[in-house]
C-alpha positions as CSV (number, residue, x, y, z in Angstrom):
1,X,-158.6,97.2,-208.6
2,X,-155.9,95.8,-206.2
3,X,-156.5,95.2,-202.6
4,X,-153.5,95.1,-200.6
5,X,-152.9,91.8,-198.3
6,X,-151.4,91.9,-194.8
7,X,-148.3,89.3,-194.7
8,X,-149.3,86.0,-193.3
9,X,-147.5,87.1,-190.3
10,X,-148.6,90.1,-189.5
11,X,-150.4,90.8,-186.2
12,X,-148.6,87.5,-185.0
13,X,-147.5,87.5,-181.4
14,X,-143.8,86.6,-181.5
15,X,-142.8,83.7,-179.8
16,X,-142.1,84.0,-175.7
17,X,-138.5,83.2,-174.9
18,X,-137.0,79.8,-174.5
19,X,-136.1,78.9,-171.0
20,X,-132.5,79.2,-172.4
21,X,-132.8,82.2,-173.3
22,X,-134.3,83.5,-170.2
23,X,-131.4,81.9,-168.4
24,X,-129.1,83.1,-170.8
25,X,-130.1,87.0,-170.0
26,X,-130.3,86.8,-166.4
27,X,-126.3,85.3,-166.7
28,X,-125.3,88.2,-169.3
29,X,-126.5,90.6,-165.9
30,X,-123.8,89.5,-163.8
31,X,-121.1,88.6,-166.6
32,X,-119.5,92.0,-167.2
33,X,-118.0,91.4,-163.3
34,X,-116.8,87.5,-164.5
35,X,-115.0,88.9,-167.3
36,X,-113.3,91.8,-165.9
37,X,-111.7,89.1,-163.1
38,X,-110.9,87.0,-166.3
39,X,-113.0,84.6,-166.0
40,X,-116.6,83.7,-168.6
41,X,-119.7,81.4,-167.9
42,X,-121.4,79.6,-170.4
43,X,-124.9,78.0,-170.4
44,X,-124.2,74.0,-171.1
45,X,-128.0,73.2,-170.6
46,X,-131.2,73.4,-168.5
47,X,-132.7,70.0,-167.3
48,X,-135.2,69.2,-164.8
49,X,-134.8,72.3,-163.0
50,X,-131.1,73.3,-162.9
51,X,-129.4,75.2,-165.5
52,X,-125.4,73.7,-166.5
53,X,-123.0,76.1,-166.7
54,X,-119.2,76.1,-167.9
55,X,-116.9,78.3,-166.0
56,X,-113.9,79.4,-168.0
57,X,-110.6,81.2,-168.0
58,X,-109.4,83.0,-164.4
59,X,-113.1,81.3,-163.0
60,X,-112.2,77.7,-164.2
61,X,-109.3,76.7,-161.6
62,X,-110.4,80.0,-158.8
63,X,-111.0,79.2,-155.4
64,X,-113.8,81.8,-155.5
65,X,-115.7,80.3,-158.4
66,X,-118.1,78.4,-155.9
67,X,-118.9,81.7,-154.2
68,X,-119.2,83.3,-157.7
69,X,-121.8,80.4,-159.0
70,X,-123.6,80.3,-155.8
71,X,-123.7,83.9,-154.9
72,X,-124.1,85.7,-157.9
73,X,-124.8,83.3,-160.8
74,X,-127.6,81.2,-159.3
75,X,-129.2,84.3,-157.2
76,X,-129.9,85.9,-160.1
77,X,-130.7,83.4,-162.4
78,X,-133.1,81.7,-159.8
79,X,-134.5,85.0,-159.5
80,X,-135.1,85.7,-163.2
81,X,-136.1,82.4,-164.2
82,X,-138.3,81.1,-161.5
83,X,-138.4,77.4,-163.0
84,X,-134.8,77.2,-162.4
85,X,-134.1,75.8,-159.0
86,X,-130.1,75.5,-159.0
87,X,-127.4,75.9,-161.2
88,X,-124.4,73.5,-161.2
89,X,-121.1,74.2,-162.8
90,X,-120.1,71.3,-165.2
């Protein structure tokens, strides 16, 4: 007689989310308005507290990017991921 096994894994909690990827999420809420003014954010790193982030295309050179990373990025980020105290574009 056979007696079926349960996979090593199996009842295993998956693993919470990386920091990253928590800050990655809460950016992907407010990218579909960066990208339709032509611009894209990317996640560098997170250190000590403050998330990196790349701004690209239109928000790279725009005069508005500061009230972009401040007012949208960093509000919701700092909201999402409460370990995350600011974010600084790099």
């Amino acid at each position: 007689m056979r007696v079926a096994r349960e996979p090593a894994n199996a009842g295993a909690v998956s693993a919470e989310p990386t920091i990253e990827e928590r800050v990655n999420a809460a950016i992907d809420k407010v990218r579909p308005g960066i990208l339709m003014d032509g611009g894209e954010v990317w996640l560098i790193k997170v250190e000590d507290g403050t998330a990196f982030v790349q701004m690209l295309g239109a928000c790279g050179g725009c005069a508005a990017a500061n009230v972009t990373l401040k007012g949208a990025i960093e509000t919701v980020v700092c909201a999402d991921v409460p370990e995350i105290r600011e974010v600084v574009q790099i």
